[in-house]
N, C-alpha and C positions, 0 to 999 in steps of 0.2 A: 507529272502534270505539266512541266516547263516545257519538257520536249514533245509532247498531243499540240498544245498551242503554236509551235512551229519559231523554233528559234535559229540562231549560230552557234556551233559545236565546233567543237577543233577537237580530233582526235590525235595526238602527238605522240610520235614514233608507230603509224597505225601497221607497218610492215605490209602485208599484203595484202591485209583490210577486212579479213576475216570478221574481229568485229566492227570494222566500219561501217561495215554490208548488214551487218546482223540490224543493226542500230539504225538507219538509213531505212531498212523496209521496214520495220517495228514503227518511226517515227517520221513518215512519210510530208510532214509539212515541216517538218527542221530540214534545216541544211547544214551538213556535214562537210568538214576541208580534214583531210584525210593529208598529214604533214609526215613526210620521211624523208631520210636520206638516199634512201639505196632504189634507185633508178629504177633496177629488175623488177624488186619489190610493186613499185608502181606503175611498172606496164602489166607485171600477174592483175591488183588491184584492179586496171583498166579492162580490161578482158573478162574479170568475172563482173564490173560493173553493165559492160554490153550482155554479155550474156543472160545474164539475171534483170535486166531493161532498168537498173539503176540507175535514176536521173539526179537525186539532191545530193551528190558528192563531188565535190571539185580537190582536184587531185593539189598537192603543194610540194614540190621537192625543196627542201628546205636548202640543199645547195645554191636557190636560185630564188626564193622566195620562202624568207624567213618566221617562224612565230610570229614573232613581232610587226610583221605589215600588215595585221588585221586581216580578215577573212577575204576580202577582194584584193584584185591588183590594183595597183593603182589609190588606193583608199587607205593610208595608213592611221589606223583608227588604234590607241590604246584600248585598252576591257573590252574587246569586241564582242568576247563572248559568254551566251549563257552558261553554258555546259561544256567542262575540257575532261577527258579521257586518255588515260594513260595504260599499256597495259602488259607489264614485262620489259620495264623498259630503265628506269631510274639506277637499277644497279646495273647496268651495262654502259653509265655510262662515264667518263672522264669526268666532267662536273656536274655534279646533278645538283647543287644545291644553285646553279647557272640558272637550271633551268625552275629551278623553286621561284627562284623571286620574279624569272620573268611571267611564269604561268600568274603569280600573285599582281608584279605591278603591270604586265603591260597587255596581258590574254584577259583572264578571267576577270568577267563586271563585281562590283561590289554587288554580293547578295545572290553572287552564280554559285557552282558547284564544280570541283575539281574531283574524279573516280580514279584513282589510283588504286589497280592489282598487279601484285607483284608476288612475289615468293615467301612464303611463309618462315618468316628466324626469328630469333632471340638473339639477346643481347651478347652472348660471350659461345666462344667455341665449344664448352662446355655444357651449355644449356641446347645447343644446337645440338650436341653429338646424341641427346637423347630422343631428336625427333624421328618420323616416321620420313623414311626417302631420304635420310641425311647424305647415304654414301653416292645415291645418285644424285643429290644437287649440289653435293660438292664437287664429284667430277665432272658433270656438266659445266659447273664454275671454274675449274682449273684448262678445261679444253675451249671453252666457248666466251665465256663469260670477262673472265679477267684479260683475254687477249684484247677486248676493246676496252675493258675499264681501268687499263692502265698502258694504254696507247699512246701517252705522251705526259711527259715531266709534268709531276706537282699531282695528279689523279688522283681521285679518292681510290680508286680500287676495292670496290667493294665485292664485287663477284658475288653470285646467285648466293651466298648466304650474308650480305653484308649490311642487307636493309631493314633492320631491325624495327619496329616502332616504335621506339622511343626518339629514333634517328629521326625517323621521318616525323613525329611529333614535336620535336624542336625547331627540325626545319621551316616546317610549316608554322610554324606560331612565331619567329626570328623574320620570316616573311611580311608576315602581318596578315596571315589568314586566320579567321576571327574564327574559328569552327575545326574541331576533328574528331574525328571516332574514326574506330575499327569497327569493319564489320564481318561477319563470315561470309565467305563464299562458299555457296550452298553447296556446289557440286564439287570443291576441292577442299576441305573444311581443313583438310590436317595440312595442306602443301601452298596454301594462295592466302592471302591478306588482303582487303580490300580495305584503302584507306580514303576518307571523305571530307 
């Protein structure tokens, strides 16, 4: 209902916008800032936005315009926004609980929503090794994963099976986010976690 009435979204680490795009024509009076690092990533994004006549998305390279300066330039507004989106992204990275408390203190408004999907784990290597796809998201995690999530001293290092929910349930409530659940993702129910 937040996003029909047309709000501010911040889609964080949105990569090459896949679902930025998705979410942007679905919810055509929200405006979308679509925040990444990787340059490539958001000239791909910009190209499928021309192409597809995507107007409510403004691009943010976080090398040069941070989270944290609110949805415009120039306007550095804490809680900018209604609705933040995450998607594959927290265990890839160096400090994700960095990025917990800034989505809590200085992104997300008291009474927004934060959509975090991420990879589906359990708590210990052992509960893991029983799931469905373990051996491909473990290697994906030993080739891809952990080369950024332990890319510089002190990292959590968590790599594609590191993010368990209880992890992310602690984080989030040590934050000061008043709200969580898990939920299924319909269309990846044994491999994707979505958490709210």
């Amino acid at each position: 209902d937040v996003l029909e009435k047309g709000v501010d979204c911040a889609d964080v680490g949105c990569g090459c916008g896949m679902s930025t795009i998705v979410m942007a024509k679905r919810f055509p009076r929200s405006r979308f800032y679509a925040y990444e690092a990787s340059t490539k990533s958001l000239e791909i994004l910009q190209q499928r936005m021309l192409k597809e006549g995507v107007k409510n998305i403004t691009l943010c390279n976080v090398a040069t315009w941070t989270v944290d300066k609110g949805p415009r330039p120039g306007q550095v507004t804490d809680n900018s926004f209604e609705f933040v989106y995450s998607h594959d992204l927290l265990h890839d990275m160096t400090d994700p609980r960095s990025l917990v408390r800034e989505v809590r203190n200085r992104l997300c408004r008291r009474g927004g929503c934060w959509v975090i999907v991420d990879v589906k784990c359990k708590g210990s290597l052992e509960a893991n090794l029983a799931m469905p796809d373990v051996a491909l998201n473990y290697g994906f995690s030993s080739l891809l994963c952990l080369s950024s999530a332990t890319s510089c001293e002190k990292a959590e290092g968590l790599g594609t099976m590191g993010l368990h929910t209880e992890l992310v349930k602690k984080w989030m409530h040590s934050a000061g986010f008043d709200h969580f659940e898990e939920l299924e993702v319909e269309h990846k129910p044994d491999n994707s976690s979505c958490f709210v």
